[in-house]
C-alpha positions as CSV (number, residue, x, y, z in Angstrom):
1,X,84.3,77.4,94.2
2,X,87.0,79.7,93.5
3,X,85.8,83.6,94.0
4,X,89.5,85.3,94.4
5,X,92.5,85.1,93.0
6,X,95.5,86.4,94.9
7,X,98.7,87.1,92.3
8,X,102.3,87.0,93.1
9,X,104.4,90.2,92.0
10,X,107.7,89.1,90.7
11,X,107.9,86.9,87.7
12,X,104.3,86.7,87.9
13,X,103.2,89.9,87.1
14,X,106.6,91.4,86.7
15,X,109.8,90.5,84.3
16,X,112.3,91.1,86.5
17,X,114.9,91.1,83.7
18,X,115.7,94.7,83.4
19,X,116.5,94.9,87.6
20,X,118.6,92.2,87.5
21,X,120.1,93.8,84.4
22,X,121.0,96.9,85.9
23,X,122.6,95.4,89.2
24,X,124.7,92.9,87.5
25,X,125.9,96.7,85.5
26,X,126.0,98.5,88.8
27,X,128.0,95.4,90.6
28,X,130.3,95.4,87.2
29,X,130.1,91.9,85.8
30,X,128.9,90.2,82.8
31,X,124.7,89.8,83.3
32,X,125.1,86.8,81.9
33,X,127.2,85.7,84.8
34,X,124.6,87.4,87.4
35,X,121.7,85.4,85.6
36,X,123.8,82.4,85.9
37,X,124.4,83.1,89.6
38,X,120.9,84.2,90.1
39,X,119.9,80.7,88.6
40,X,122.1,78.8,91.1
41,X,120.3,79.8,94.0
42,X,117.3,79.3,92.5
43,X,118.4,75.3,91.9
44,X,120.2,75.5,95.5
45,X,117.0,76.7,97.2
46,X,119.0,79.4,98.4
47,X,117.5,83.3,98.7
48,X,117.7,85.3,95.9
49,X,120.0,87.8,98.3
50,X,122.8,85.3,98.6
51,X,123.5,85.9,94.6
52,X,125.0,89.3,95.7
53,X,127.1,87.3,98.6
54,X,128.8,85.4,95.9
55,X,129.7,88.1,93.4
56,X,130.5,90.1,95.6
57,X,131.2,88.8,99.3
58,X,130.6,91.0,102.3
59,X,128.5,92.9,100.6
60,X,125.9,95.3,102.3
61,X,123.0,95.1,100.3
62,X,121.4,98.0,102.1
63,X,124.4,100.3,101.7
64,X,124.5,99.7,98.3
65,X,120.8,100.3,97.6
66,X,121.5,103.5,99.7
67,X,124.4,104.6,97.7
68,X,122.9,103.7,94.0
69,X,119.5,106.2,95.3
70,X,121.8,109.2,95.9
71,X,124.3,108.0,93.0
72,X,121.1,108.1,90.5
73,X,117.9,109.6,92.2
74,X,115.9,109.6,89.2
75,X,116.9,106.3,87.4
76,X,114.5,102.9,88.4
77,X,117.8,101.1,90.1
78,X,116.2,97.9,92.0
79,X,112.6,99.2,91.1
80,X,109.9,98.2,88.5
81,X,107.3,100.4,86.7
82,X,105.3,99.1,83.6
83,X,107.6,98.3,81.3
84,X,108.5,95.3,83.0
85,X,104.9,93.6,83.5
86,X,104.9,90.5,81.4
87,X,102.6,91.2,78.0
88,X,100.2,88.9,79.4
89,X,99.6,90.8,82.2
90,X,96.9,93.0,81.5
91,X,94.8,91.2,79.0
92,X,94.0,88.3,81.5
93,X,93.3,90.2,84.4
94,X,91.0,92.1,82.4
95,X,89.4,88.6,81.4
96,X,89.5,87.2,85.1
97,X,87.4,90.4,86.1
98,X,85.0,89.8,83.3
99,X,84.4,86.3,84.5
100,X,83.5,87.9,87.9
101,X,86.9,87.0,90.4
102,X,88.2,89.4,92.6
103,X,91.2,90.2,91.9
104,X,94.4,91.1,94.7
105,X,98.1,91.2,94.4
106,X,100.0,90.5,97.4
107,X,103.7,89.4,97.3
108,X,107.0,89.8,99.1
109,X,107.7,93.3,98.4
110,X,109.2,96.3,99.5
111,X,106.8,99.6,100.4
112,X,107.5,101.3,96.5
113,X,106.3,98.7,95.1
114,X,102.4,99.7,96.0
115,X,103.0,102.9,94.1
116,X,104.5,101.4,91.1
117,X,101.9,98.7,90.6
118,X,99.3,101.6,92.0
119,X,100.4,104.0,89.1
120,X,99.7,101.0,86.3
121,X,95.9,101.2,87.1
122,X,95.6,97.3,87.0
123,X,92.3,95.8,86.8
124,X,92.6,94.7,90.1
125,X,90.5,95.5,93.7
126,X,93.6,96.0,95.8
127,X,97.1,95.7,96.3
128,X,99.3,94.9,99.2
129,X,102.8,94.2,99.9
130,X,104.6,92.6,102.3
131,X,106.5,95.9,103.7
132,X,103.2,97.0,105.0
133,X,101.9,93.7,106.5
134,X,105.5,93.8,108.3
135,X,105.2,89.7,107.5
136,X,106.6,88.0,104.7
137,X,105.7,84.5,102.6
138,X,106.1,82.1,103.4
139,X,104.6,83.0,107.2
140,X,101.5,81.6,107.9
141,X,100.9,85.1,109.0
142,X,100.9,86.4,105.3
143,X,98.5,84.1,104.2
144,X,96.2,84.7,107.3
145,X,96.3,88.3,105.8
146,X,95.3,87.2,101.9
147,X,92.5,85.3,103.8
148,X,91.2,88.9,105.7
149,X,91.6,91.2,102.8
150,X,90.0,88.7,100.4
151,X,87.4,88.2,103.0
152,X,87.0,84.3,101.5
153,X,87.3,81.3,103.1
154,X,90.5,79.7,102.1
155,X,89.0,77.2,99.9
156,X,87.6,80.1,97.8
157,X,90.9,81.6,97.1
158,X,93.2,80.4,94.3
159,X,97.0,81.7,95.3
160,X,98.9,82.3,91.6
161,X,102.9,82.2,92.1
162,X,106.4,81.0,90.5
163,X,107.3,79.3,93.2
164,X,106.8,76.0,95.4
165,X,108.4,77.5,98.7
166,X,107.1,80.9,98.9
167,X,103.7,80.5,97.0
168,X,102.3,76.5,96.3
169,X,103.2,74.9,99.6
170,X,102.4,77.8,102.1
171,X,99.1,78.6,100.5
172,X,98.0,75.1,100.4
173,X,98.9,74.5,104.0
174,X,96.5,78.1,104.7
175,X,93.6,75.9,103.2
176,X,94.1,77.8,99.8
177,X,93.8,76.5,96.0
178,X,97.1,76.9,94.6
179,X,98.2,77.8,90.6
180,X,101.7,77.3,90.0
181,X,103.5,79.7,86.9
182,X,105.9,78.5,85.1
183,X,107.9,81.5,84.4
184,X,111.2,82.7,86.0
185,X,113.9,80.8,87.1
186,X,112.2,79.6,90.1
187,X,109.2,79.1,88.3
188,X,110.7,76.8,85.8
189,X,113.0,74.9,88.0
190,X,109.7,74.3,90.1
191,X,107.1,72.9,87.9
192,X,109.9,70.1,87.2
193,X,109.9,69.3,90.9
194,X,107.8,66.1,92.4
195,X,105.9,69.3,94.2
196,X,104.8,70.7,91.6
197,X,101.7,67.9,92.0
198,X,100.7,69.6,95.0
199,X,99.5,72.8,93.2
200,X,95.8,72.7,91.8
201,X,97.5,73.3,88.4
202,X,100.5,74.1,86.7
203,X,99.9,76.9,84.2
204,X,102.7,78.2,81.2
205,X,101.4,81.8,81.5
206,X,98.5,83.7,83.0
207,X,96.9,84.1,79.6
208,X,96.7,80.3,79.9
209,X,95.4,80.6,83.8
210,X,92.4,83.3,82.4
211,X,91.2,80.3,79.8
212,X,91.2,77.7,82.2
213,X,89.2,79.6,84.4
214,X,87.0,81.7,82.1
């Protein structure tokens, strides 16, 4: 029986449209032509990171996170707030709570996310990232640590992602039920994969997650 569920951040809970908006504008090309290149590593299995390598090579991604925070202090740059959770979002974790789930968000992310996903009072009963584990998916490790916060057994946990690499595959090598979201370029490019059949389901949204569950 499934008693948490453990949620993904990016294209999960969040559209990450608007970031990758603003760093095709801060990188000065067409976002159509970051989207595309975003989309290729996405089909190559490559990290999302090597998108920058190709439109702009040599590129230190650190330095130029550095110099966008000083260039615009005040302005989201690579960040999130609630604007950019999908309009699903809220309405089925509200449901999922209802039905009785515990309900965590833990995903590959860096320390400001916890205060951006803090400040949208989610109805959730915690949030993690992967800065402050200092582990990242798809490390055993991570899931060791969904397992301790969750205080479930594995089988009791249902891991929701948009991806097979990072999310469905590790999770279900931890001992964990697995939802695959079809969302996102990865997410899309994923659920048409022969893996895809080794998550527990393959969802179009989390509204359709909450009524499958509920």
């Amino acid at each position: 029986m499934i008693r948490s569920l453990v949620f993904d951040v990016g294209e999960t809970l969040i559209d990450e449209t608007r970031i990758w908006s603003r760093w095709a504008d801060r990188l000065g090309v067409p976002r159509l032509t970051f989207m595309g290149v975003l989309g290729g590593m996405a089909a190559l299995d490559r990290p999302h990171a090597d998108a920058f390598q190709v439109i702009r090579p040599g590129l230190d991604l650190d330095a130029e996170i550095e110099a966008w925070r000083r260039a615009d202090p005040d302005g989201l740059r690579e960040n999130f707030d609630g604007d950019d959770l999908y309009p699903d979002v809220r309405g089925s974790l509200a449901a999922l709570r209802s039905a009785g789930y515990e309900l965590i968000i833990a995903g590959n992310q860096p320390r400001q996310a916890y205060d951006a996903l803090l400040a949208m009072d989610l109805p959730v009963d915690a949030i993690h990232t992967s800065a402050a584990w200092q582990v990242e998916k798809p490390a055993p490790e991570f899931f060791a640590k969904v397992a301790a916060v969750a205080g479930r057994r594995p089988e009791e946990i249902l891991y929701v992602g948009d991806r097979l690499d990072n999310d469905v595959l590790p999770a279900r090598r931890a001992g964990m039920r697995t939802a695959l979201l079809r969302r996102g370029p990865w997410g899309y490019l994923h659920a048409a994969r022969p893996g895809a059949t080794e998550a527990d389901m393959v969802v179009d949204s989390l509204a359709a997650l909450a009524a499958r569950l509920t």
